[in-house]
N, CA and C atoms as an extended XYZ file, in Angstrom:
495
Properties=species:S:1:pos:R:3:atomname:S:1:resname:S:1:resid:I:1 pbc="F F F"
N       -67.751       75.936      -68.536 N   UNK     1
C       -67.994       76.999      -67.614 CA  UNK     1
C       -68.481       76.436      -66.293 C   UNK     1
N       -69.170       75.319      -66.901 N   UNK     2
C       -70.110       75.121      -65.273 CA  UNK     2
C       -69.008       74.197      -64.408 C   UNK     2
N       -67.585       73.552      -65.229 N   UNK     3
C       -66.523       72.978      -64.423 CA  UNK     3
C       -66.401       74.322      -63.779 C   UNK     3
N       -65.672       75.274      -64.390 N   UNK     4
C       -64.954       76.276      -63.788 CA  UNK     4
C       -65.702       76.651      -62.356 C   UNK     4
N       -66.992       77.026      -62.507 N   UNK     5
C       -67.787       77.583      -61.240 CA  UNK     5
C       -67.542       76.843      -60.154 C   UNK     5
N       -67.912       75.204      -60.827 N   UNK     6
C       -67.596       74.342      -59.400 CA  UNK     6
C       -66.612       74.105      -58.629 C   UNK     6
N       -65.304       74.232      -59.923 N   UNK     7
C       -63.640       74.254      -59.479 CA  UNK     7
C       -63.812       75.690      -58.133 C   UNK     7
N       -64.205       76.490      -58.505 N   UNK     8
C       -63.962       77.813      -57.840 CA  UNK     8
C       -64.608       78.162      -57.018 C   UNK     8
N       -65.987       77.497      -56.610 N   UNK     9
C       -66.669       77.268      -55.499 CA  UNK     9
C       -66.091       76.250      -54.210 C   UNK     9
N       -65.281       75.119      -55.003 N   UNK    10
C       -64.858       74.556      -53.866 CA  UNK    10
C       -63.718       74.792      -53.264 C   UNK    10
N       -63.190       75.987      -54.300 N   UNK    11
C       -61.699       76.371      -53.410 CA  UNK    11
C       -62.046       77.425      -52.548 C   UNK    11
N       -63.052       78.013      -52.809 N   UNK    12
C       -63.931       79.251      -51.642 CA  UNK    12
C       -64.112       78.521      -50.619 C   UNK    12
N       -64.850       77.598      -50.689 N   UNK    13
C       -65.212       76.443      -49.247 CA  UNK    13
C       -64.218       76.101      -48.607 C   UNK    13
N       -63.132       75.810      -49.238 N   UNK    14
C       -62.389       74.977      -48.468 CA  UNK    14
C       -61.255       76.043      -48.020 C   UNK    14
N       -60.933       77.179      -48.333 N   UNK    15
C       -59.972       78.255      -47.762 CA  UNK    15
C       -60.432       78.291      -46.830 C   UNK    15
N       -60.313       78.338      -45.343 N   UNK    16
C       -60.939       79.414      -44.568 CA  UNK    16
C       -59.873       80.572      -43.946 C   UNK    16
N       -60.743       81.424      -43.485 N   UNK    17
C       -59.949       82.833      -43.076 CA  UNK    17
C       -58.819       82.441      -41.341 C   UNK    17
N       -58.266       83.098      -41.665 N   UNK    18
C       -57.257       83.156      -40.458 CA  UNK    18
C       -57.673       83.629      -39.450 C   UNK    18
N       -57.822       82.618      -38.208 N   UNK    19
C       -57.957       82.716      -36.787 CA  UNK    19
C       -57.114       83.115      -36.205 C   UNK    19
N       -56.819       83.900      -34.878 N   UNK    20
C       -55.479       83.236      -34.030 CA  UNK    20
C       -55.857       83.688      -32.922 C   UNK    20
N       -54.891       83.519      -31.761 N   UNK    21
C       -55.502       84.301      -29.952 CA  UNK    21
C       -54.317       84.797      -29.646 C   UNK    21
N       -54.220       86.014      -29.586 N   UNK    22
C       -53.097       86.566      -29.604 CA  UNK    22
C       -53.128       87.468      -27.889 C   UNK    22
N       -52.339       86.888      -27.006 N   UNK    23
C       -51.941       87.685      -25.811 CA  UNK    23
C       -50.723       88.365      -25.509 C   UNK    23
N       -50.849       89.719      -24.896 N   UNK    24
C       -49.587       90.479      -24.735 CA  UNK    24
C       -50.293       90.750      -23.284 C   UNK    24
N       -48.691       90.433      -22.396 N   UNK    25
C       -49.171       90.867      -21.200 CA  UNK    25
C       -48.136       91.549      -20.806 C   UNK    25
N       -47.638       92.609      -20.221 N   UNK    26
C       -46.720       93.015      -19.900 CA  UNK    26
C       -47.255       93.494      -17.742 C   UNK    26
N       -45.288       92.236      -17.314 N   UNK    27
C       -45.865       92.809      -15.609 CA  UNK    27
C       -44.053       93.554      -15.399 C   UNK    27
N       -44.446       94.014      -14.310 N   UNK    28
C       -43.479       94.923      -13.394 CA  UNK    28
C       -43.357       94.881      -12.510 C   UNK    28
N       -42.326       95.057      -11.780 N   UNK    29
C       -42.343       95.525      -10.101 CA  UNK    29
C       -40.646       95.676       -9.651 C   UNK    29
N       -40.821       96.377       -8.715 N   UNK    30
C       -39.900       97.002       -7.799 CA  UNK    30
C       -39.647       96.250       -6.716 C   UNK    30
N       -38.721       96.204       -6.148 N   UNK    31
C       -38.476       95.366       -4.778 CA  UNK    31
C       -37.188       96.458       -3.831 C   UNK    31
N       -37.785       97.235       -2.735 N   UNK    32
C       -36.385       98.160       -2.134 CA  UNK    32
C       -36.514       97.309       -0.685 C   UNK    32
N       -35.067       97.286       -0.369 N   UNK    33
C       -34.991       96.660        0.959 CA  UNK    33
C       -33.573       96.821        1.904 C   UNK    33
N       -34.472       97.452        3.364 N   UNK    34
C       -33.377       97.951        4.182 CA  UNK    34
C       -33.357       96.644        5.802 C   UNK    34
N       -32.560       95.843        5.326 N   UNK    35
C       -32.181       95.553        6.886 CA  UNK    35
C       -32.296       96.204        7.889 C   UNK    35
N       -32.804       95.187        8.606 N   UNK    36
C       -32.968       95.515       10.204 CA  UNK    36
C       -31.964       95.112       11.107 C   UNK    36
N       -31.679       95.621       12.290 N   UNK    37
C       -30.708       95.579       12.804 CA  UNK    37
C       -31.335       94.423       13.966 C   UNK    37
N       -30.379       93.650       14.735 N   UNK    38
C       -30.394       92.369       15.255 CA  UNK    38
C       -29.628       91.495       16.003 C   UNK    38
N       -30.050       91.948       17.310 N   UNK    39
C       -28.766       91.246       18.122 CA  UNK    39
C       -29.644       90.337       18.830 C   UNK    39
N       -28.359       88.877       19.281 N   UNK    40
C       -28.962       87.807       19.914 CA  UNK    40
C       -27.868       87.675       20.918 C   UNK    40
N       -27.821       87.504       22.364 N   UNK    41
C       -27.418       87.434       23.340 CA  UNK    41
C       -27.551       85.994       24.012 C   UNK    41
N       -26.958       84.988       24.248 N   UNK    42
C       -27.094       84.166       25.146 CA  UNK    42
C       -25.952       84.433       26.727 C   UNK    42
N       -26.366       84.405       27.590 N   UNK    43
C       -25.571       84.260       29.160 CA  UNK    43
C       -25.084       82.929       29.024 C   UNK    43
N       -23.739       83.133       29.587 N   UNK    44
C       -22.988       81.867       29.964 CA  UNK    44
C       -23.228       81.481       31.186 C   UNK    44
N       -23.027       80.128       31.425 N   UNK    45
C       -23.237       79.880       32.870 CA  UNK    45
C       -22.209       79.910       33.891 C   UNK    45
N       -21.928       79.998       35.043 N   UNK    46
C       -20.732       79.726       35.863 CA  UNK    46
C       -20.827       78.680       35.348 C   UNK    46
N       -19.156       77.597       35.516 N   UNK    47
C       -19.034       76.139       35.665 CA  UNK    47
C       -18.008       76.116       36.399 C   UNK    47
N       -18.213       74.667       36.870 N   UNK    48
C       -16.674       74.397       38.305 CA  UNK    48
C       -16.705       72.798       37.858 C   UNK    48
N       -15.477       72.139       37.699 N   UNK    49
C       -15.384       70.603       38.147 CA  UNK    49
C       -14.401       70.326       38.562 C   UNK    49
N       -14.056       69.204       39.171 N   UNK    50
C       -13.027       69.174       39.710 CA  UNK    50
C       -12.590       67.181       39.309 C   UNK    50
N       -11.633       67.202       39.190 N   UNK    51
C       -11.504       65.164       38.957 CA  UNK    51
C        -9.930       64.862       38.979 C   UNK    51
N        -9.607       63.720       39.511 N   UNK    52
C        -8.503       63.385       40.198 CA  UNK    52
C        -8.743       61.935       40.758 C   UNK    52
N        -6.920       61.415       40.805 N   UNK    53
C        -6.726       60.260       41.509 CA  UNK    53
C        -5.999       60.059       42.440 C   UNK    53
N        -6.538       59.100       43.356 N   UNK    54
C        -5.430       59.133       44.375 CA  UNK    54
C        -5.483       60.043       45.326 C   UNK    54
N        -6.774       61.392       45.378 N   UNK    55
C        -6.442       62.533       46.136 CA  UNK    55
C        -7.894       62.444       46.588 C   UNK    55
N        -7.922       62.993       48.363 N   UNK    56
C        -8.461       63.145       48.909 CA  UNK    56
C        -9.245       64.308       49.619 C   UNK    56
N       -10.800       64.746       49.330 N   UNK    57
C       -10.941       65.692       49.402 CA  UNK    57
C       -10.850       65.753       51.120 C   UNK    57
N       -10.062       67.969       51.492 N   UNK    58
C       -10.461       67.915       52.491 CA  UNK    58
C       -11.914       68.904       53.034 C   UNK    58
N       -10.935       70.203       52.192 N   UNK    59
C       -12.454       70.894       52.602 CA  UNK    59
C       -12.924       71.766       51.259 C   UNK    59
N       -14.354       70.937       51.040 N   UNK    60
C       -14.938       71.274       49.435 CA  UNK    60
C       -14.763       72.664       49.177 C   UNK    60
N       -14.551       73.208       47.720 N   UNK    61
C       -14.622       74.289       47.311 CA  UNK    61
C       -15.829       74.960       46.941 C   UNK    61
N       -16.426       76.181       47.087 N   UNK    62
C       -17.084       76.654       47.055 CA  UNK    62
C       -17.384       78.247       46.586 C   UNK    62
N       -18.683       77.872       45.894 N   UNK    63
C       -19.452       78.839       45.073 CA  UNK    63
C       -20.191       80.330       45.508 C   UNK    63
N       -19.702       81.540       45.308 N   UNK    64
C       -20.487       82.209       45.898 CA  UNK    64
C       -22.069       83.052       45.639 C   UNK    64
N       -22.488       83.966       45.918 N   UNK    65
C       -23.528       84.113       45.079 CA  UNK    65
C       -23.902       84.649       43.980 C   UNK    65
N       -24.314       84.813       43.133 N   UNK    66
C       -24.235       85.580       41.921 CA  UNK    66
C       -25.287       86.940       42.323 C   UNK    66
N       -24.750       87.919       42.559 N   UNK    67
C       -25.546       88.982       42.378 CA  UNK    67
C       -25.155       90.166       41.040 C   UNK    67
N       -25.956       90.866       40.725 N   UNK    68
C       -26.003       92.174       39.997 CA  UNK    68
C       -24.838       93.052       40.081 C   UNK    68
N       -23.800       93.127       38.961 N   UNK    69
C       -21.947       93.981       39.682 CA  UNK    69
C       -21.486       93.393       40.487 C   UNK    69
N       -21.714       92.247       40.708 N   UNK    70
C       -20.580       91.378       41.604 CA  UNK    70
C       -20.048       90.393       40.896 C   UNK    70
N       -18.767       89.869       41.602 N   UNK    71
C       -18.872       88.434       40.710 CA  UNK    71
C       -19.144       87.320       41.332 C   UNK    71
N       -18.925       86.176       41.256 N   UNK    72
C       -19.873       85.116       41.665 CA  UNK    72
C       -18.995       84.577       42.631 C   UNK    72
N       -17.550       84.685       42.649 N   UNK    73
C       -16.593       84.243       44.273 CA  UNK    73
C       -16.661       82.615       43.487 C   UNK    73
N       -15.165       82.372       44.256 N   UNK    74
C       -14.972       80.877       44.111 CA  UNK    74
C       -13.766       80.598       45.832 C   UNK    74
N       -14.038       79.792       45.824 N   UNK    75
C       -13.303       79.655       46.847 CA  UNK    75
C       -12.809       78.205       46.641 C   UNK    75
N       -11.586       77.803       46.456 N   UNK    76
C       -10.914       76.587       45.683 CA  UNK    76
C       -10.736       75.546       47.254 C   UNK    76
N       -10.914       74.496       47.223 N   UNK    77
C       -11.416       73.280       47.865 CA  UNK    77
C        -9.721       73.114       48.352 C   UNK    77
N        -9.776       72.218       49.787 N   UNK    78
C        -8.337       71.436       49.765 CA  UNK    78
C        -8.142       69.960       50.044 C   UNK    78
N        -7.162       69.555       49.245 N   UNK    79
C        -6.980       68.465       48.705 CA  UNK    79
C        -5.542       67.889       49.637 C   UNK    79
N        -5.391       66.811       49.196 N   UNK    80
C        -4.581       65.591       50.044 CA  UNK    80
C        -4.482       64.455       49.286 C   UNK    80
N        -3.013       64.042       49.472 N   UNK    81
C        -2.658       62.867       48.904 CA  UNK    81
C        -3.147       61.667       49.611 C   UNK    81
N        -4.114       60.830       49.040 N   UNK    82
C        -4.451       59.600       49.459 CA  UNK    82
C        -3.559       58.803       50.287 C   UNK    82
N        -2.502       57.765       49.148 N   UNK    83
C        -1.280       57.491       49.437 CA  UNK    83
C        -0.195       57.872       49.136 C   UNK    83
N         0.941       58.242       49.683 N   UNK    84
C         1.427       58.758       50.040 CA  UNK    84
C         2.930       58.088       49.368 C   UNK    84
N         3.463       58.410       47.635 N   UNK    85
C         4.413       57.764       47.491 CA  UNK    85
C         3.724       57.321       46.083 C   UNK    85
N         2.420       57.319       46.188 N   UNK    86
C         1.913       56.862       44.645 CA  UNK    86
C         1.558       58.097       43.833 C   UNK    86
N         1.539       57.500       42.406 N   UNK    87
C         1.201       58.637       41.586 CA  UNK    87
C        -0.085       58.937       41.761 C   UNK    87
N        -0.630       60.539       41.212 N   UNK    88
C        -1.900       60.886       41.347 CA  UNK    88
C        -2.022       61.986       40.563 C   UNK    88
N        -3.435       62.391       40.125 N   UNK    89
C        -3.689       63.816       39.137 CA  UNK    89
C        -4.484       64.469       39.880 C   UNK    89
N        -4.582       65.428       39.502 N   UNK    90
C        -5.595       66.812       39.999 CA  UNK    90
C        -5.789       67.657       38.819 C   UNK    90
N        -7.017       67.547       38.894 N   UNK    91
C        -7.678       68.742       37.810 CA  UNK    91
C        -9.003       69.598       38.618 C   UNK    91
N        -8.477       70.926       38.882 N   UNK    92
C        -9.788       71.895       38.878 CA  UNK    92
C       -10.338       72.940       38.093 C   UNK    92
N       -11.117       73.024       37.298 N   UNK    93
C       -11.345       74.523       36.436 CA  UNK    93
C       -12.833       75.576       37.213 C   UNK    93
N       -12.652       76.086       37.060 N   UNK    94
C       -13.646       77.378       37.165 CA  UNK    94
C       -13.801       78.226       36.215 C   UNK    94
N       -14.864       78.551       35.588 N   UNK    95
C       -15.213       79.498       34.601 CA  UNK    95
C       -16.405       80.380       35.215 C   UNK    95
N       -16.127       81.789       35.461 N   UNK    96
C       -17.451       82.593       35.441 CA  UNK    96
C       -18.275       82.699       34.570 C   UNK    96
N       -19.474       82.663       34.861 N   UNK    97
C       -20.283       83.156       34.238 CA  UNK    97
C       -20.752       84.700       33.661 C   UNK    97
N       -21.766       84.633       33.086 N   UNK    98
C       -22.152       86.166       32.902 CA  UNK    98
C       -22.719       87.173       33.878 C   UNK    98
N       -22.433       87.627       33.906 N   UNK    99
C       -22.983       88.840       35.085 CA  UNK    99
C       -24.731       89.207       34.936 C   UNK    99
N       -25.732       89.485       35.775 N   UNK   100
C       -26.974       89.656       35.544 CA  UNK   100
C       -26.989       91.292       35.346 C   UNK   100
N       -27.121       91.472       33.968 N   UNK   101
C       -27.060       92.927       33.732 CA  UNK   101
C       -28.802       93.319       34.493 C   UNK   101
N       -28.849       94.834       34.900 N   UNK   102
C       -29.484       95.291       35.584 CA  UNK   102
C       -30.529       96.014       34.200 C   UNK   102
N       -30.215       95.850       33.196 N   UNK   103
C       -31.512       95.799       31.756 CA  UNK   103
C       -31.347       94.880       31.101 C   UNK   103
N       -32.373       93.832       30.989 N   UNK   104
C       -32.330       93.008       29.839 CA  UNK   104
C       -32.552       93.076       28.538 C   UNK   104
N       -33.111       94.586       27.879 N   UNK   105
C       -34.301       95.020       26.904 CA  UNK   105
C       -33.142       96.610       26.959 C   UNK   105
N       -33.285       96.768       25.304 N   UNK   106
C       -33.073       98.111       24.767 CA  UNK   106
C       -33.984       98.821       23.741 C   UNK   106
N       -33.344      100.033       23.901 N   UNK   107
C       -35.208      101.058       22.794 CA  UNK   107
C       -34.036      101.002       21.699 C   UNK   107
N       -34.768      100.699       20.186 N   UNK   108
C       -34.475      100.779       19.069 CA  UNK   108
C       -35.186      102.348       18.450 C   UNK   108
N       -33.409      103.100       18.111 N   UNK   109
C       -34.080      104.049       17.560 CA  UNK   109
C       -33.628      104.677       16.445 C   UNK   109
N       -34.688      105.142       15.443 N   UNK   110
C       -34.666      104.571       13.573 CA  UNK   110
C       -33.621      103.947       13.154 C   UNK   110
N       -34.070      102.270       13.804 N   UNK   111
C       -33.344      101.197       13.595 CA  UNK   111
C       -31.894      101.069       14.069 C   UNK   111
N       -31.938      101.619       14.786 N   UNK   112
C       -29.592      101.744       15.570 CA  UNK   112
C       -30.340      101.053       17.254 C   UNK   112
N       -29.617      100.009       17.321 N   UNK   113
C       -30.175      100.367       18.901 CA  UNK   113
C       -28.103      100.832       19.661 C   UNK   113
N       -28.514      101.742       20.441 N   UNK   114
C       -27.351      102.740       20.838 CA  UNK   114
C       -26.704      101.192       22.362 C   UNK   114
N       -27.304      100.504       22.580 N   UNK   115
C       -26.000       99.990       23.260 CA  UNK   115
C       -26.885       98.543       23.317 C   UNK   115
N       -26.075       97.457       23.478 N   UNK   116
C       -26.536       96.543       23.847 CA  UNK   116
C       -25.694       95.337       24.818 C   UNK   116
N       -26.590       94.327       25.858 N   UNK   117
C       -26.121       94.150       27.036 CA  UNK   117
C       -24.826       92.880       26.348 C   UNK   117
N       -23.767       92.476       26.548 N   UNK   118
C       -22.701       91.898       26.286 CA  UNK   118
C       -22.588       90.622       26.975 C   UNK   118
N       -22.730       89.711       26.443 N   UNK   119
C       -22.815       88.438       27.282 CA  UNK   119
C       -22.014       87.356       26.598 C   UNK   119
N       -21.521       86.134       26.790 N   UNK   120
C       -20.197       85.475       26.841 CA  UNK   120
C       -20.701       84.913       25.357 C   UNK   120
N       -21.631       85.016       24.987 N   UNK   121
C       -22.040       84.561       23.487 CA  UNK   121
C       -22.780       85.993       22.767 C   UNK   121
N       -22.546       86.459       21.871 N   UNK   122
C       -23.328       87.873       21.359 CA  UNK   122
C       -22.942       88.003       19.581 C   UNK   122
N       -24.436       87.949       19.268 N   UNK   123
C       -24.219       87.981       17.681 CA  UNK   123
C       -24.945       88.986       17.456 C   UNK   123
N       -24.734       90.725       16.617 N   UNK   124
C       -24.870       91.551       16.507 CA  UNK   124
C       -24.662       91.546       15.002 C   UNK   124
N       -25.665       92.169       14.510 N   UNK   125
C       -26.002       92.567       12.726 CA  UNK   125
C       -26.511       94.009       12.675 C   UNK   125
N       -25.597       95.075       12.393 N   UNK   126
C       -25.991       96.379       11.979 CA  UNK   126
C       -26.739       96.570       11.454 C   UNK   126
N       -28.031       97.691       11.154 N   UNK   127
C       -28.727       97.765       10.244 CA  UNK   127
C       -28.796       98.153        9.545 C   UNK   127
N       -29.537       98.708        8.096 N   UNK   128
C       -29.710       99.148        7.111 CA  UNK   128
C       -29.664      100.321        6.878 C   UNK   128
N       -29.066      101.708        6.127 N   UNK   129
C       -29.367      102.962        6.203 CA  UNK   129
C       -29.507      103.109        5.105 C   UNK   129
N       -31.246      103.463        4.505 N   UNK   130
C       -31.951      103.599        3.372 CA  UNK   130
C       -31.106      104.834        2.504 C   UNK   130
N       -30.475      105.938        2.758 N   UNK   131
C       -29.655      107.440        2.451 CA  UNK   131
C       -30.723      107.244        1.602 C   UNK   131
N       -30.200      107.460        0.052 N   UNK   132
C       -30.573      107.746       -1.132 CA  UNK   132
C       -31.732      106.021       -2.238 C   UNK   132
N       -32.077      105.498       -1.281 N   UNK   133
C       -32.461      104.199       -1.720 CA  UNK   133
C       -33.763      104.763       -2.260 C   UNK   133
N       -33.659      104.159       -3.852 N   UNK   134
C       -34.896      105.201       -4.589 CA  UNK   134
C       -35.069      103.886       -5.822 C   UNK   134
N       -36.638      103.726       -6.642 N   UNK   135
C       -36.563      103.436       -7.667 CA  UNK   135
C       -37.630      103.216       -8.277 C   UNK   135
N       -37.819      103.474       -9.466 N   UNK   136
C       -39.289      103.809      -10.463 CA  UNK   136
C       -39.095      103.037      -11.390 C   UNK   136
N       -40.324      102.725      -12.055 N   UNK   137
C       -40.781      102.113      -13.094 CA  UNK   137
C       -41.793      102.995      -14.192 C   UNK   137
N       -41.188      103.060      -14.979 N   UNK   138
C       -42.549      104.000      -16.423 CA  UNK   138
C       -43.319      102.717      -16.811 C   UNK   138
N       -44.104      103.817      -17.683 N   UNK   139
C       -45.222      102.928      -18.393 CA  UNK   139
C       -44.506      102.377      -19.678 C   UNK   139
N       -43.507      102.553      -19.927 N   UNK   140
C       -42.783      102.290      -21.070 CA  UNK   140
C       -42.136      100.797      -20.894 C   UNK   140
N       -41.767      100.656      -19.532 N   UNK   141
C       -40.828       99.805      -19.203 CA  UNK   141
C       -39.859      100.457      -18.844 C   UNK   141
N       -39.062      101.341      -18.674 N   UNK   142
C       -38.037      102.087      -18.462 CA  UNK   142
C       -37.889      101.937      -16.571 C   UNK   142
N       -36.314      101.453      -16.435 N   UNK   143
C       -36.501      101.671      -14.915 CA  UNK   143
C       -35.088      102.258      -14.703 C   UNK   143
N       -35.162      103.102      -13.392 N   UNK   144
C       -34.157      103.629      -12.683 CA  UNK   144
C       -34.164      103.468      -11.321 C   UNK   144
N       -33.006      102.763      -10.786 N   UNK   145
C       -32.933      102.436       -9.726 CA  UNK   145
C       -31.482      103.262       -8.956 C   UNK   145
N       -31.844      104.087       -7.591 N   UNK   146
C       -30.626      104.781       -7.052 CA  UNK   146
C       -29.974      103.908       -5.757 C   UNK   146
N       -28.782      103.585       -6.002 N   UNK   147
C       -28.112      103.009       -4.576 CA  UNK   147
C       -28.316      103.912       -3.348 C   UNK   147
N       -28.649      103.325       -2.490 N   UNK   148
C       -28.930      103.025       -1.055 CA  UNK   148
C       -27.728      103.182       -0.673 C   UNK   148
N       -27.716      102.770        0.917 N   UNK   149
C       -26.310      102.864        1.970 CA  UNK   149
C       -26.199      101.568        2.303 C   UNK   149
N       -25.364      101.093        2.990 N   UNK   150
C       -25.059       99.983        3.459 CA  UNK   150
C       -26.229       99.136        4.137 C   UNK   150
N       -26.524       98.107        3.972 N   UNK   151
C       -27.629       96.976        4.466 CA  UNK   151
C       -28.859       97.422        3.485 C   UNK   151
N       -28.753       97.536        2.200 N   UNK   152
C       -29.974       97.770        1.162 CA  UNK   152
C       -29.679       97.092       -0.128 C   UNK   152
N       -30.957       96.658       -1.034 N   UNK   153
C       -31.396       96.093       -1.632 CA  UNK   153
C       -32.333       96.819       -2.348 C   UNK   153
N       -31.695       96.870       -4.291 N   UNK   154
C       -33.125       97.238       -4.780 CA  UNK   154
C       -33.401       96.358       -6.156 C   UNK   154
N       -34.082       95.710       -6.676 N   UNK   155
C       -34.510       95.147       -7.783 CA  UNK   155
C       -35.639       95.344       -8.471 C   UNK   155
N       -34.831       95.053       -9.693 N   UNK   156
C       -36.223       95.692      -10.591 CA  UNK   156
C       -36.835       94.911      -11.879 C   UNK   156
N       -37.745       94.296      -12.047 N   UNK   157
C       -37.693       93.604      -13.448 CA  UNK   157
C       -39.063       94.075      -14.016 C   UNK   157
N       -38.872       93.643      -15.735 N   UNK   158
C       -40.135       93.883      -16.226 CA  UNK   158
C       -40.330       92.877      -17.294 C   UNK   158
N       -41.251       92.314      -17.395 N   UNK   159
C       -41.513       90.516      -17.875 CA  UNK   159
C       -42.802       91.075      -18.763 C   UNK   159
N       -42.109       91.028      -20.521 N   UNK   160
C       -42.948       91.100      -21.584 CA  UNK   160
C       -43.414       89.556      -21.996 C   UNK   160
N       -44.888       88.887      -21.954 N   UNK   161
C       -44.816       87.899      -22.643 CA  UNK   161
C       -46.360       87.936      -23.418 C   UNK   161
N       -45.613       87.003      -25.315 N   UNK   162
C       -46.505       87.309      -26.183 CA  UNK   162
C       -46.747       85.924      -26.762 C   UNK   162
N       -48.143       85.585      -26.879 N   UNK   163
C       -48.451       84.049      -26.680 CA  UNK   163
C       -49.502       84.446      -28.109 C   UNK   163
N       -49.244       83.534      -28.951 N   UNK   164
C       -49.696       83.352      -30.209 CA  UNK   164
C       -50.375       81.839      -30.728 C   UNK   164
N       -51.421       81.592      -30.346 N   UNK   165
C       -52.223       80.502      -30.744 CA  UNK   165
C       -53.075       80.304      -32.047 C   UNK   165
């Protein structure tokens, strides 16, 4: 008997009861998103050059002024054959520039801007129209998300995690 007690005392000792750390976390979220509208404008510059061989300038060409609705005037230079019997090139270009619009700045209104100034470089991005852009999250986890109009964005996630130590 007195084996048995001791047999059965030390299997009491030496069981022990079950520990553990048990985490449940549950996250969520929504993300809605309407573009903004976005224009970038750079002005070109006038340019003029002129290059050649063999040719002789007579009377330089010339630039006029750049004002506001005008254009900037060129008045093309005259030229002459050096010698007379030899070969020779001529190259002149002229490019206008951009005109000095009389507004530099436009009012943005709920996000459209209604005109913008046009210049020899122009990168323009429409904006976003939220219409029907909608979306919820329950306590369940359950989500419903409604399409938007053009330039929108909606995402939705929900991240169950269960950590057992």
């Amino acid at each position: 008997m007195r084996r048995f007690l001791f047999l059965s005392c030390l299997t009491f000792f030496a069981v022990s009861p079950a520990s553990a750390d048990i985490t449940h976390a549950i996250k969520s979220s929504i993300s809605l998103t309407v573009d903004g509208a976005a224009s970038q404008s750079i002005r070109q510059p006038s340019s003029f050059s002129v290059s050649g061989s063999n040719v002789t300038l007579g009377t330089p060409p010339v630039l006029g002024t750049l004002t506001s609705g005008t254009a900037l005037g060129y008045t093309p230079g005259a030229y002459s054959i050096t010698t007379a019997g030899d070969s020779f090139s001529y190259s002149e270009s002229y490019i206008e520039g951009d005109d000095v619009p009389t507004v530099l700045s436009t009012t943005v209104t709920a996000g459209v801007v209604p005109a913008l100034p046009i210049f020899g470089n122009t990168t323009t991005t429409a904006g976003g129209v939220a219409g029907t852009l909608a979306g919820t999250l329950a306590t369940d986890g359950a989500m419903a998300i409604t399409a938007g109009g053009a330039g929108t964005a909606a995402v939705a996630q929900v991240i169950q995690e269960l950590s057992i130590r």
